[in-house]
C-alpha positions as CSV (number, residue, x, y, z in Angstrom):
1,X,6.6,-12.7,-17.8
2,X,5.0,-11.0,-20.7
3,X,6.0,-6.6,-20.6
4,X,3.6,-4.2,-21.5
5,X,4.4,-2.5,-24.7
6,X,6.0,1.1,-24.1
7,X,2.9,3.0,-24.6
8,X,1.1,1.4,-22.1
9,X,3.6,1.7,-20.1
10,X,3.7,5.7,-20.1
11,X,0.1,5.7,-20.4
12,X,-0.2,3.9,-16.9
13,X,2.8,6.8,-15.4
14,X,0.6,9.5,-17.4
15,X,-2.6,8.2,-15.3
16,X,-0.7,7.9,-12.3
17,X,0.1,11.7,-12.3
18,X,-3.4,13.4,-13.4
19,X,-4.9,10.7,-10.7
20,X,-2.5,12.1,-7.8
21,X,-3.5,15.7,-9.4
22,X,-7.0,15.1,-9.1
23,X,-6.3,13.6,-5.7
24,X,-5.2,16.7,-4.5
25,X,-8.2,18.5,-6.1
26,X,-11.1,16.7,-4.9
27,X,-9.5,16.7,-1.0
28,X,-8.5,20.1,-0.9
29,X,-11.1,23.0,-1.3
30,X,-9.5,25.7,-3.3
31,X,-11.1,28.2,-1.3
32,X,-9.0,27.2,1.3
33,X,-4.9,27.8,2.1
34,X,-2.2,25.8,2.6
35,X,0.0,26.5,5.2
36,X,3.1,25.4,6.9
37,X,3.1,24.2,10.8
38,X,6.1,22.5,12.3
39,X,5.7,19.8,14.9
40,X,8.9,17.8,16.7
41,X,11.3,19.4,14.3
42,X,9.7,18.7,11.5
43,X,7.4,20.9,8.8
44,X,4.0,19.7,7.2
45,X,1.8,21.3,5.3
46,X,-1.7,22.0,6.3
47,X,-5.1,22.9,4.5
48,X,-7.1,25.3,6.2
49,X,-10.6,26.4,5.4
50,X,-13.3,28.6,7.4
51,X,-16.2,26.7,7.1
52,X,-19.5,28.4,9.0
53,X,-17.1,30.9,11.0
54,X,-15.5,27.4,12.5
55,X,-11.4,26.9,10.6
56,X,-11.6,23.3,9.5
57,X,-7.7,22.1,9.2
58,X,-6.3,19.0,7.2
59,X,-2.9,17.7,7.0
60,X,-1.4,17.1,3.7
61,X,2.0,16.4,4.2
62,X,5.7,16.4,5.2
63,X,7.3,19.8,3.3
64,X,10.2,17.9,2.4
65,X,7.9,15.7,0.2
66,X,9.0,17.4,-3.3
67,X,5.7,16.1,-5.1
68,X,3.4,17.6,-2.8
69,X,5.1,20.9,-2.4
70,X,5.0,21.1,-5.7
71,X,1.6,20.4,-6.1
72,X,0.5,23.2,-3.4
73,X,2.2,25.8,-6.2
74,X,0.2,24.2,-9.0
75,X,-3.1,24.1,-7.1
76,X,-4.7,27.2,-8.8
77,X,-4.2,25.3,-12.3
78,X,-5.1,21.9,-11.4
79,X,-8.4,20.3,-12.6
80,X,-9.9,17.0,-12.1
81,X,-10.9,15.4,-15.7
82,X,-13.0,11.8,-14.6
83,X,-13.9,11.6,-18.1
84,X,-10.5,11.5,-19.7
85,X,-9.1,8.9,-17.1
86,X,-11.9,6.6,-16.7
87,X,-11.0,6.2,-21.0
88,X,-7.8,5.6,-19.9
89,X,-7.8,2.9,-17.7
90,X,-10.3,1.3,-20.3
91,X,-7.9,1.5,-22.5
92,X,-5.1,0.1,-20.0
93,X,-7.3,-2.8,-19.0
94,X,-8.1,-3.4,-23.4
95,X,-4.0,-3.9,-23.4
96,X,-3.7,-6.5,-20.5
97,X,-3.3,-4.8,-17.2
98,X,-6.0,-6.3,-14.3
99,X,-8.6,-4.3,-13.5
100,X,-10.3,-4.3,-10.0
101,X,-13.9,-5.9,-9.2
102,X,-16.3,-3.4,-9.0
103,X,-16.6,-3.8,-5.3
104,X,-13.0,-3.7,-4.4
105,X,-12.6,-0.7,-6.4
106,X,-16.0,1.1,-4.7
107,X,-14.5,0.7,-1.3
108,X,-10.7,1.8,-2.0
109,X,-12.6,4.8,-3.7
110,X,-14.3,5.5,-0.7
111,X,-11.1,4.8,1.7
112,X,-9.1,7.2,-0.6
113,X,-11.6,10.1,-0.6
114,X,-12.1,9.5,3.2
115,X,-8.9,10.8,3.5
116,X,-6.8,6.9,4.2
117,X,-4.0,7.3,2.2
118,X,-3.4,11.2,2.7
119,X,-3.1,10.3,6.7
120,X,-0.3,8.0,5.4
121,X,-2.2,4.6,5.1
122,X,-0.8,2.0,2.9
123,X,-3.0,-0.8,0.7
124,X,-1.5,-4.5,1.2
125,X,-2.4,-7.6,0.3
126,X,-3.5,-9.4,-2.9
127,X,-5.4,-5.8,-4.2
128,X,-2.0,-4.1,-3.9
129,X,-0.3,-6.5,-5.8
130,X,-3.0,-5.7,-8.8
131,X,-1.1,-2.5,-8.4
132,X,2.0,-3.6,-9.4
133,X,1.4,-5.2,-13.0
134,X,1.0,-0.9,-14.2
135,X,3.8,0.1,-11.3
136,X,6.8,-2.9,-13.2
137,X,5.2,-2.8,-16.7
138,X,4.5,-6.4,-17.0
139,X,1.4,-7.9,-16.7
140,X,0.2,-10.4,-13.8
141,X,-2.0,-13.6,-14.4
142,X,-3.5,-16.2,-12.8
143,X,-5.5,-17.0,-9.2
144,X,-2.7,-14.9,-7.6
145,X,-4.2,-11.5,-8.4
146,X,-7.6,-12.8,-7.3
147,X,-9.4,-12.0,-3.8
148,X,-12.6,-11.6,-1.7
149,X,-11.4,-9.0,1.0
150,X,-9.0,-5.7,0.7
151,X,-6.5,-4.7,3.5
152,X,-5.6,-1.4,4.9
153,X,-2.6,-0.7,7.0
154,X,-1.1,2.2,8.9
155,X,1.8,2.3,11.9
156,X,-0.2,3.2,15.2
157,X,2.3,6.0,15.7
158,X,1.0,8.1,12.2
159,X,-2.5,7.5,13.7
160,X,-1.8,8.8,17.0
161,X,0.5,11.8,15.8
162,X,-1.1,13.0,12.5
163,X,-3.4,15.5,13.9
164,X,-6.2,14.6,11.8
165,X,-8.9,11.3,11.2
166,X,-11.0,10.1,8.9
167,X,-14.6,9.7,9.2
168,X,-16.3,6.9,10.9
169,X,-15.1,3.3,8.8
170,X,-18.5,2.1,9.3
171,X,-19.6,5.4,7.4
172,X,-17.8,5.4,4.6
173,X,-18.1,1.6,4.4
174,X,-22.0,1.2,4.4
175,X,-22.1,4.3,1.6
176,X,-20.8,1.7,-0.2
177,X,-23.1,-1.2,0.6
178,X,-25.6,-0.5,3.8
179,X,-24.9,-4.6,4.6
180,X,-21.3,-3.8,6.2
181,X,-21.3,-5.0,9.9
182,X,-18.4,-4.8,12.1
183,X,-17.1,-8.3,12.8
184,X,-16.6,-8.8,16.8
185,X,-13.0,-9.0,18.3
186,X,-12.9,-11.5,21.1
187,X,-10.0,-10.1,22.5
188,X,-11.7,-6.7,23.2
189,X,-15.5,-6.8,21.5
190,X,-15.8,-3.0,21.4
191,X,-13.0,-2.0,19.0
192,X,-13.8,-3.8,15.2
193,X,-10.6,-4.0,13.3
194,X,-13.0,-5.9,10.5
195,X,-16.1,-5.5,8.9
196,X,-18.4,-8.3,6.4
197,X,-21.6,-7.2,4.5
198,X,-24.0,-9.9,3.2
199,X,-22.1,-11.5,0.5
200,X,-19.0,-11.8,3.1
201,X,-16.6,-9.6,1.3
202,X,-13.8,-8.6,4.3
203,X,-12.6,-5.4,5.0
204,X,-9.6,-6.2,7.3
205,X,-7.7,-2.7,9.4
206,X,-3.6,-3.6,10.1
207,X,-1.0,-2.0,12.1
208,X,2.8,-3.3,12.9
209,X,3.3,-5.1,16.3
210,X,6.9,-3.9,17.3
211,X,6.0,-4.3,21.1
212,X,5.5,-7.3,23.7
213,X,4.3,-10.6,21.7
214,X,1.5,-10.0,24.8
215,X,0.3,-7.5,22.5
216,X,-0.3,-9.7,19.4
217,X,-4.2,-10.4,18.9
218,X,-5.3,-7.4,21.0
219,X,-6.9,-4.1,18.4
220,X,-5.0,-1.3,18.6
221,X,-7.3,2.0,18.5
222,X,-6.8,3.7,15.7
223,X,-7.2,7.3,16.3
224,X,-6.6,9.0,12.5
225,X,-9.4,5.8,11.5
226,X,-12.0,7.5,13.0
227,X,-12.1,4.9,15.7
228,X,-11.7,1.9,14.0
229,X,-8.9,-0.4,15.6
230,X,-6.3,-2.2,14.2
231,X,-4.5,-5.9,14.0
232,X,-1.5,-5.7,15.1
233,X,0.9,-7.9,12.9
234,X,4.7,-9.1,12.9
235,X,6.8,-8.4,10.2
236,X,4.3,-5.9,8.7
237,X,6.6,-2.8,9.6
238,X,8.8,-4.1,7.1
239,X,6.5,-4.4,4.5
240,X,5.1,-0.9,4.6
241,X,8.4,1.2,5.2
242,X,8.5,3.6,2.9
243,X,5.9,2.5,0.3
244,X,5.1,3.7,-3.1
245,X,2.1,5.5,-5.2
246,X,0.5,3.5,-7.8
247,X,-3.5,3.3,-8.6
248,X,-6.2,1.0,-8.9
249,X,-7.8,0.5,-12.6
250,X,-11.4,1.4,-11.9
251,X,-13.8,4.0,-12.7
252,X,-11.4,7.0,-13.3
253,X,-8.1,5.6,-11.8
254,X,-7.9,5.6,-8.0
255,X,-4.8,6.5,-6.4
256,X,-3.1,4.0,-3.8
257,X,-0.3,3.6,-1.4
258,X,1.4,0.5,-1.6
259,X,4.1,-1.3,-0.4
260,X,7.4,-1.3,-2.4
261,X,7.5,-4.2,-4.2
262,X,10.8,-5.8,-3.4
263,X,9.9,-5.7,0.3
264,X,6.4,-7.0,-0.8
265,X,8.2,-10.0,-2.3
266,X,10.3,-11.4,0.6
267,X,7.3,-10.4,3.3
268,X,5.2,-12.6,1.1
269,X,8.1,-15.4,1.7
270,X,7.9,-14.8,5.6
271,X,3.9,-15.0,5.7
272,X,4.2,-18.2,3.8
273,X,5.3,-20.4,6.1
274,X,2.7,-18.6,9.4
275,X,-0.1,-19.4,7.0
276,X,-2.8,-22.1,8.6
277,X,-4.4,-21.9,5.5
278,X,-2.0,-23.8,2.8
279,X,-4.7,-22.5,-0.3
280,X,-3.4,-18.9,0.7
281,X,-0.1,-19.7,1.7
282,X,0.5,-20.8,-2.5
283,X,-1.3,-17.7,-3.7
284,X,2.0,-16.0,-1.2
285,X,4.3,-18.3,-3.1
286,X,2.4,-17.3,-6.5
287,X,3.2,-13.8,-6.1
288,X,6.6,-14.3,-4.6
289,X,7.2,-15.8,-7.7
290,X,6.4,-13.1,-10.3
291,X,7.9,-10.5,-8.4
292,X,10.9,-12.2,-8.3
293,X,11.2,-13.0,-12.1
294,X,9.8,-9.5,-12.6
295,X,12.6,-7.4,-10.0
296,X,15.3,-9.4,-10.9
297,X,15.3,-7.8,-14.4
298,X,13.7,-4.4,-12.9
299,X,15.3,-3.4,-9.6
300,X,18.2,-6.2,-8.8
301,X,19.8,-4.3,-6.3
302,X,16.4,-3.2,-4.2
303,X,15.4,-6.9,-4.4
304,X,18.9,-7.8,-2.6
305,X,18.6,-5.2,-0.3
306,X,15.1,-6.2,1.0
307,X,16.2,-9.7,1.8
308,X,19.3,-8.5,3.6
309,X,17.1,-6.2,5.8
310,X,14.8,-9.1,6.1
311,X,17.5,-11.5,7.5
312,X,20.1,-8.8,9.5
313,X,16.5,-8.6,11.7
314,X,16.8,-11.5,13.4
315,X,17.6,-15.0,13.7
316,X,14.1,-16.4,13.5
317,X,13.4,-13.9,10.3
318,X,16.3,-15.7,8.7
319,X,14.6,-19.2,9.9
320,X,11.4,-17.9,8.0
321,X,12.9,-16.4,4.8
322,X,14.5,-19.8,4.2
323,X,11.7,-22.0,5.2
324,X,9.7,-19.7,2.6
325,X,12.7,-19.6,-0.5
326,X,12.7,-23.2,0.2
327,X,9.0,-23.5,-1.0
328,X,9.9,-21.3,-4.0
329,X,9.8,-23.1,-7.8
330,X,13.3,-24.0,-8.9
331,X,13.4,-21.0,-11.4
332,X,12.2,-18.5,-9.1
333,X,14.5,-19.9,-6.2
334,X,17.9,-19.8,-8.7
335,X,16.6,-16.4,-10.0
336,X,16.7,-15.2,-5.9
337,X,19.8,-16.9,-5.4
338,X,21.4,-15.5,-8.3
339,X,20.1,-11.7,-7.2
340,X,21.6,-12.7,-3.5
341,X,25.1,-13.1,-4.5
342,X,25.3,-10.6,-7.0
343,X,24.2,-8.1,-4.2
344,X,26.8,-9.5,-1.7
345,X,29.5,-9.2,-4.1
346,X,28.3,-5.5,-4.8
347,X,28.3,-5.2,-1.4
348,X,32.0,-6.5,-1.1
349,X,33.0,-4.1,-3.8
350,X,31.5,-1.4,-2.2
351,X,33.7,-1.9,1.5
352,X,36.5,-2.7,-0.5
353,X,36.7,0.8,-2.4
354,X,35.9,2.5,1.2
355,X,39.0,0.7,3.0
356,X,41.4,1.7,-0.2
């Protein structure tokens, strides 16, 4: 895997921070306060603005979330400069890194100043793993960074719980392109967890199934998606535990919640082998791949960690990460098996030292 050159590489973490600044700017009025409210033990931070005698309220965030906090003191001096980024991420796509079709990045634009990833919702798919090639320094080629839908994901118990929703999907989809139409849900036609416009780009809505299999194909209602529903998917809690920020390159940088991308990796080895379709099941492989040879230099120890969470979940999670390493290239597979073994012998180390 080629790396991106060490300027590029703090450019894209430079971009990264004036995006989340300007983030915080365009969703929070400054005319408005932040204020603290605790719920189940727990304190968040809340915006709060009087809008025609009526106190409109936003959540922003957990307190204990140091980068936010420490936004909120910095609010006063923070301004959003479009012009500046947008010749930034010109210059970051001039050096190599992928930048997003125009409509893919139009409708993450929208879903990010709709208020998606600030109620905790978390990109996936193949336009999260653009994100990555800025995120790991190295740039990504090939059909594997290429696609004709975008997926958006959020746990059904953040929806319910947040306090807060987005507007209508259909809204903020068709002020993109007025052709969006919901797609119809035969297992319950009145909640869309998808919507097509004319040229039959997908917009696809996800949540984890971690209930009855009875439950799998049936939309979940998405209450903080104001009232879109949601697929519910194995195995998709594990991919979007605990993501990570990174951005989209188009227009002025837009600011995304990902999955991390060792767990990204081994999901995309589960998914693999569930896929009907074998063209999409390679792309899964494809990407595996990279992010294998990519982590194994980069974060060893998280890459071993997310397979052992993978398989201490289950028998038939361990049937599926195998089936999928087993369709791995033989350079990717070693590189994996190599990163396996020197995690278990870490691990070894590690109980040893506690028993002495």
């Amino acid at each position: 895997m080629e790396k991106l050159g060490l300027a590029t590489q703090t450019m894209f973490a430079e971009l990264v921070t004036r995006c989340l600044d300007a983030e915080f700017d365009e969703t929070y009025d400054e005319r408005g306060t932040f204020i603290k409210k605790r719920s189940k033990g727990r304190q968040y931070w809340q915006h709060q603005r009087k809008i025609r005698g009526k106190v409109v309220s936003l959540y922003v965030g957990p307190v204990a979330d140091e980068s936010i906090t420490d936004r909120i003191k910095r609010f006063a001096e923070i301004k959003s400069d479009f012009k500046g980024r947008r010749e930034m991420v010109r210059a970051l796509v001039a050096a190599g890194l992928p930048a997003t079709d125009a409509l893919t990045g139009k409708v993450v634009e929208a879903m990010w100043k709709a208020g998606f990833f600030r109620l905790r919702g978390v990109l996936v798919g193949t336009v999260a793993y653009q994100a990555y090639a800025g995120l790991l320094g190295t740039k990504l080629t090939g059909t594997a960074i290429q696609t004709q839908d975008v997926d958006f994901a959020q746990f059904w118990g953040i929806s319910k719980n947040v306090g807060d929703s987005m507007p209508p999907i259909p809204d903020v989809l068709r002020a993109v392109d007025p052709t969006f139409r919901e797609i119809p849900n035969l297992a319950d036609p009145i909640v869309a967890t998808g919507y097509r416009n004319a040229s039959h780009y997908k917009v696809e809505f996800l949540t984890p199934n971690r209930g009855s299999q009875a439950f799998q194909g049936r939309p979940a209602r998405m209450p903080a998606l104001g009232g879109a529903g949601a697929q519910p998917l194995r195995h998709l809690d594990f991919l979007v535990h605990q993501p990570e920020r990174s951005l989209l390159l188009y227009g002025g940088g837009v600011p995304v919640t990902v999955p991390r991308a060792e767990r990204y990796a081994v999901h995309k080895l589960i998914v693999a082998v569930e896929r009907e379709n074998q063209a999409k099941a390679r792309k899964d492989i494809m990407q595996a791949e990279q992010l294998i040879a990519i982590l194994s230099e980069q974060r060893p120890a998280e890459l071993a960690e997310a397979w052992e969470i993978a398989r201490s979940a289950g028998p038939r999670w361990r049937t599926k990460l195998e089936r999928g390493r087993a369709r791995l290239g033989p350079d990717a597979e070693a590189t994996l098996a190599r990163v396996i073994a020197r995690g278990n012998e870490t691990d070894r180390t590690q109980r040893t030292r506690r028993q002495v």
